[in-house]
C-alpha positions, 0 to 999 in steps of 0.5 A: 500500500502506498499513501500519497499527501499533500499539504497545503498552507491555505491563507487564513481569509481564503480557508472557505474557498480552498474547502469549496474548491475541493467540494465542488472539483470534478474527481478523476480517481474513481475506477483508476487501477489501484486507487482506494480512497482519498480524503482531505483533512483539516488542520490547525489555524496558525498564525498566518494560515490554516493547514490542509492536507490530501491523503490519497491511498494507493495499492501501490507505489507503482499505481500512485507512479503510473496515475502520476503520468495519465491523462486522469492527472493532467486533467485533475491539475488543469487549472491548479495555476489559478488558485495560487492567492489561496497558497502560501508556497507551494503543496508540499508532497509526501509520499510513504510505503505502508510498512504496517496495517492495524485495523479491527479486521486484523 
């Protein structure tokens, strides 16, 4: 399993509009082979933004590699350029191999 995230450092005034944006964006992971799930998580408040992050679970790193390189991508990041007001920097990837599962099934 690999696990793909984001972190994005939303300015405090645009926090409702990144959450709309991500609401209302057309998803192009469904039926892809190997996505699992994803989820857009909110974070703290600080002093200048609040901080977000998108969880993406793949099967695999190579599932995660060859979305990276489809159609499917470059369609879901077509228009990230113009929301660059609602950023301070840039999305911060991180990319992790699952090395160990809990759950209530196991």
């Amino acid at each position: 399993m690999f696990i793909a995230m984001n972190r994005f450092k939303v300015v405090k005034d645009g926090a409702e509009e990144f959450e709309e944006l991500w609401r209302t964006r057309t998803t192009n992971l469904r039926g892809l082979p190997g996505f699992v799930e994803f989820h857009m998580l909110k974070g703290p408040e600080r002093d200048d933004h609040r901080l977000y992050s998108s969880h993406t679970v793949w099967e695999s790193k190579a599932h995660f590699e060859d979305w990276t390189l489809s159609e499917a991508f470059r369609a879901s990041h077509a228009k990230a350029g113009g929301t660059r007001p609602l950023y301070l920097g840039h999305p911060e990837f991180e990319g992790f191999e699952v090395i160990q599962t809990v759950s209530n099934e196991s």
